[in-house]
C-alpha angles and dihedrals in degrees: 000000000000094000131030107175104123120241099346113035102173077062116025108104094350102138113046141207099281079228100054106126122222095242109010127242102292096066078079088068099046125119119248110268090256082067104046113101099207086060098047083106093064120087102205117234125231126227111254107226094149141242107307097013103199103210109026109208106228097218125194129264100291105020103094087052113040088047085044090061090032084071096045090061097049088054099052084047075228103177092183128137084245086054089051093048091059094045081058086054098046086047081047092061089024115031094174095050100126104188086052087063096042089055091053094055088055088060098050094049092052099040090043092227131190107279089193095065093039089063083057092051094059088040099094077038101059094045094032092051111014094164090058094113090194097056086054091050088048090063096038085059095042092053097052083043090057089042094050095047097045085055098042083052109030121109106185093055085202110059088045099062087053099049086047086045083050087052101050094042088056088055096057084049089049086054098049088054097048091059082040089049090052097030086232114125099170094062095143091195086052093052089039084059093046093046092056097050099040080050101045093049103030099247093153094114094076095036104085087059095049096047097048085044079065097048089055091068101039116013093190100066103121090180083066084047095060097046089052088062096053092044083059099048087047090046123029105010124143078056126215130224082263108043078043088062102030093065087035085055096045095046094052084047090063089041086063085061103048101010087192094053106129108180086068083046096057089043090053085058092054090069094041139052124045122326140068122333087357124124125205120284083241100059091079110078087171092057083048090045089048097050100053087045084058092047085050099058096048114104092235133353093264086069107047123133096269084210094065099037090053095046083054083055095053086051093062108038081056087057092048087242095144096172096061092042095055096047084065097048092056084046090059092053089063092045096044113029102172092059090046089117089047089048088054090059096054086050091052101058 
């Protein structure tokens, strides 16, 4: 069956050991393909690099081979357990082959194999190699198949759709482990992959916790960042006066803390200035009131929080006092030089 996970299977031997290897020990002890008996029907297929290549590749012991009888296997369309071995294999020498993983999901479609399993199996992947973006789509793509077929096959509804919403929950946290795992919170495959399951079960209610809790810990993420951002335009958009000021206050709030920290300073932008849902830069009378605050505290105008300097600007600009605007911008180009021409184009409009 799809599915053999005992009498939950959305839960049952979902979150493996981070160590399990993709084929166990004993793959290392296995003959080459040409000497295994249950593949003597299989006539391996070359590479095709023509007749005078001009750069050979010099591939590692088991390549040639396991991609010679890969491609055996593709011509004969064979959906067979032996078929999804070898693509294990080909994954094994290639992780980011993507037509090795497409095949094995045609396997597993057509063997109906256990899904549940096949979630243990991605999982070294996934923490070995998180910016593999296949690995990530596997499971994307693991995780919709197990949903379907609990709901195609379900009885109680209800219970179904919480055993799918448990799922789906398990696989965020997974997520989570997997950045914690590799102490690398700004994995854009990773978020890609959150983004689409929070998405896709309509998981968006205990985001905004999860993501400031993020932030906590590193204020500069700007992946959390983003994210903050979706989890606003799924959740609150179109925005009120409040939930406007709520994420202005709390982002000021984070700029108090690294005053720098461009990434806040990006998010603030996305709530002022021209376009849907924003207000102008100058009715906001707490981000001017920040930002002077900010020029105050420098030491001299040269070194002044570019950040702040150029929102003044904005403020400005906002009120048609072009004097004072452009008295920042040429202060900018002080500050930061390598954008000076940049700078002079702002100046210009």
């Amino acid at each position: 069956s799809i599915l053999d996970q005992g009498n939950n299977p959305a839960l049952q031997q979902y979150r493996p050991a981070a160590g399990l290897d993709h084929m166990g020990d004993e793959c290392d002890e296995l003959p080459p393909y040409s000497q295994r008996p249950e593949w003597s029907d299989i006539t391996p297929v070359p590479q095709d690099d023509g007749t005078e290549p001009l750069v050979v590749i010099r591939y590692p012991p088991g390549f040639v081979e396991v991609h010679d009888y890969f491609r055996a296997i593709q011509q004969r369309t064979e959906f067979s357990n032996r078929a999804l071995q070898l693509t294990a294999d080909v994954i094994e020498h290639n992780s980011a082959n993507y037509t090795a993983w497409y095949y094995r999901r045609r396997c597993l479609k057509e063997l109906g194999s256990d899904l549940g399993a096949e979630l243990i199996f991605t999982d070294k992947w996934s923490r070995d190699c998180p910016k593999n973006y296949q690995v990530w789509y596997h499971r994307r793509w693991l995780i919709t198949e197990i949903a379907e077929h609990l709901r195609a096959t379900g009885s109680d509804q209800a219970k179904v759709e919480e055993q799918i919403r448990q799922l789906a929950e398990r696989e965020v946290e997974y997520h989570l482990d997997t950045m914690q795992t590799n102490d690398d919170y700004k994995n854009y495959n990773g978020w890609s992959h959150r983004q689409f399951i929070v998405q896709k079960f309509d998981l968006w209610a205990a985001e905004l916790e999860f993501v400031e809790d993020l932030l906590r810990d590193d204020v500069r993420n700007n992946s959390a960042w983003n994210h903050r951002y979706t989890i606003v335009r799924k959740t609150k958009w179109p925005l009120t006066d409040k939930s406007r000021q709520q994420e202005i206050d709390f982002t000021l709030t984070a700029l108090r803390k690294c005053v720098n920290n461009e990434s806040a300073w990006n998010y603030l932008g996305a709530f002022l200035g021209e376009g849907p849902d924003k207000v102008p830069w100058d009715s906001m009378p707490v981000v001017e009131s920040f930002c002077r605050e900010v020029l105050a505290s420098a030491p001299e105008p040269e070194k002044s929080c570019r950040f702040a300097v150029e929102a003044l600007a904005r403020v400005h600009e906002a009120r048609g006092e072009v004097a004072e605007g452009l008295n920042h911008y040429a202060l900018l180009k002080t500050i930061d030089k390598i954008r000076a021409s940049y700078w002079d184009w702002r100046a210009a409009l």
